[in-house]
C-alpha positions in Angstrom: 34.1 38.2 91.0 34.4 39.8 88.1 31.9 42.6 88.9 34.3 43.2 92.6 37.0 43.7 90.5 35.8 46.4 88.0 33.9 48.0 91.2 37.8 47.8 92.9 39.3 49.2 89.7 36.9 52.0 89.3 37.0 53.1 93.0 41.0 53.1 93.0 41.1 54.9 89.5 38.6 57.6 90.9 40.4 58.0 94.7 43.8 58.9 92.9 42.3 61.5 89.9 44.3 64.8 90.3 42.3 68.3 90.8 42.9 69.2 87.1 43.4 72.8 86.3 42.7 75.3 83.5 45.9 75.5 81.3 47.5 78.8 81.4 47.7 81.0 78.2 50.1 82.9 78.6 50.3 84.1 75.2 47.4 86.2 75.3 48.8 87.7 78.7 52.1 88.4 76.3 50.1 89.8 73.4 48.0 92.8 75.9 51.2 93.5 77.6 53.5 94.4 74.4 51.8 97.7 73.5 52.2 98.8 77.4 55.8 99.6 77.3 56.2 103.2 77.4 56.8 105.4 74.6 60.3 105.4 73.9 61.2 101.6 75.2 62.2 98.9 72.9 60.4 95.5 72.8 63.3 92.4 74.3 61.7 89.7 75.7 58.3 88.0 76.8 57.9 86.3 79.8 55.3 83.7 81.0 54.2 83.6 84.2 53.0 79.8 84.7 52.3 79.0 88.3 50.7 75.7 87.6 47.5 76.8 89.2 49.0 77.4 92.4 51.6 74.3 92.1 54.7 76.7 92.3 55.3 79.5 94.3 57.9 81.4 92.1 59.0 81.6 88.3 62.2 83.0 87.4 63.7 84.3 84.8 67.4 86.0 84.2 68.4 88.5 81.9 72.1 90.6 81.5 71.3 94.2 82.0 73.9 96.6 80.4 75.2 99.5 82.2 73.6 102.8 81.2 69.9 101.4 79.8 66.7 101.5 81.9 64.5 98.9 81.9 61.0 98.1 82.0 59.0 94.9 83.2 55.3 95.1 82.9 53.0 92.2 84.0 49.5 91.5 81.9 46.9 89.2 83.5 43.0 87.8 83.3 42.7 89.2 86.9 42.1 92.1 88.8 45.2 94.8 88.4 48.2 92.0 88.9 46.2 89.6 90.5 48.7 89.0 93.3 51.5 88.7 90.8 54.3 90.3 92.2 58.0 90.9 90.7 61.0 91.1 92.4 64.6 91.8 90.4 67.9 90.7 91.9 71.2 91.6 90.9 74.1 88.6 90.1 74.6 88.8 94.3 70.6 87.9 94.5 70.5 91.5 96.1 66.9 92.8 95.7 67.2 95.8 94.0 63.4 96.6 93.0 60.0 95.1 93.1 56.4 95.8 92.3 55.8 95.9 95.8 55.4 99.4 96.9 53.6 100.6 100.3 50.9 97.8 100.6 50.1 97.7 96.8 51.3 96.1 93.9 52.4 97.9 90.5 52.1 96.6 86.9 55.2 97.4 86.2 58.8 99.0 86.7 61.3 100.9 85.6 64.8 99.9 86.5 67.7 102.9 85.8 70.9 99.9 85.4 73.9 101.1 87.0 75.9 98.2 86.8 76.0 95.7 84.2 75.4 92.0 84.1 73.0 89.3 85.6 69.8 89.9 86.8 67.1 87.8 88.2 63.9 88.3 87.3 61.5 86.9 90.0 57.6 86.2 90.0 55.9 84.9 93.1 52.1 84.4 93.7 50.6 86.4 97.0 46.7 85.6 96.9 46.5 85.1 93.4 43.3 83.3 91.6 44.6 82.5 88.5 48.5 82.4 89.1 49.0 82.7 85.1 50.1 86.1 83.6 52.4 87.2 80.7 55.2 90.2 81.2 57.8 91.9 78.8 60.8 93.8 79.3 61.9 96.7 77.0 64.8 99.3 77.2 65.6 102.3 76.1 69.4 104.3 76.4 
């Protein structure tokens, strides 16, 4: 009896063990991407870009832009170019107003010229990604 129950206790135990998956440093994504802000942009924040292998389909992210300063988002990953990582940037009326998403590739990066100051959404989705973990900055410069 006792031998049924630790077989029964090992089988359900084993049929309910989650696919576990690699943790995401982000960090180091953070780290490689600093130093590929353009000369002449200013370091503001780091992003990461966590999709819990493939658990979520989007991370997000919102900054206030200021009128007058153009931005720049780069995106640093373990894959090849942005590994399907893809950025999207909405304005305070979640109106798309750029993406790395430009005739059938994907860019590393933008630059957005703001011309109207305050919220902006600052969207990561996954399209064919391996990894879905990456790192990005933004930096500005008037």
């Amino acid at each position: 009896m006792k031998k049924l129950i630790i077989a029964l206790g090992i089988l359900f135990t084993t049929s309910f063990v989650n696919e576990v998956y690699a943790q995401c440093n982000t960090e180091k994504h953070v780290e490689a991407c600093i130093p590929k802000l353009q000369s002449g942009f200013t370091f503001l924040k780091s992003y990461s870009i966590d999709g819990q292998g493939g658990a979520k389909s989007k991370v997000e992210y919102s900054y206030v832009f200021t009128k007058g300063a153009t931005y720049q988002v780069q995106i640093c990953n373990d894959g090849e170019g942005t590994d399907g990582i893809v950025l999207t940037l909405y304005d305070s009326s979640r109106k798309q107003v750029a993406s790395t998403k430009y005739q059938g590739s994907t860019l590393s990066g933008l630059n957005f010229p703001c011309q109207v100051t305050g919220i902006y959404y600052i969207t990561f989705t996954f399209e064919g990604s391996a990894n879905h973990c990456g790192g990005s900055v933004l930096g500005f410069k008037r």
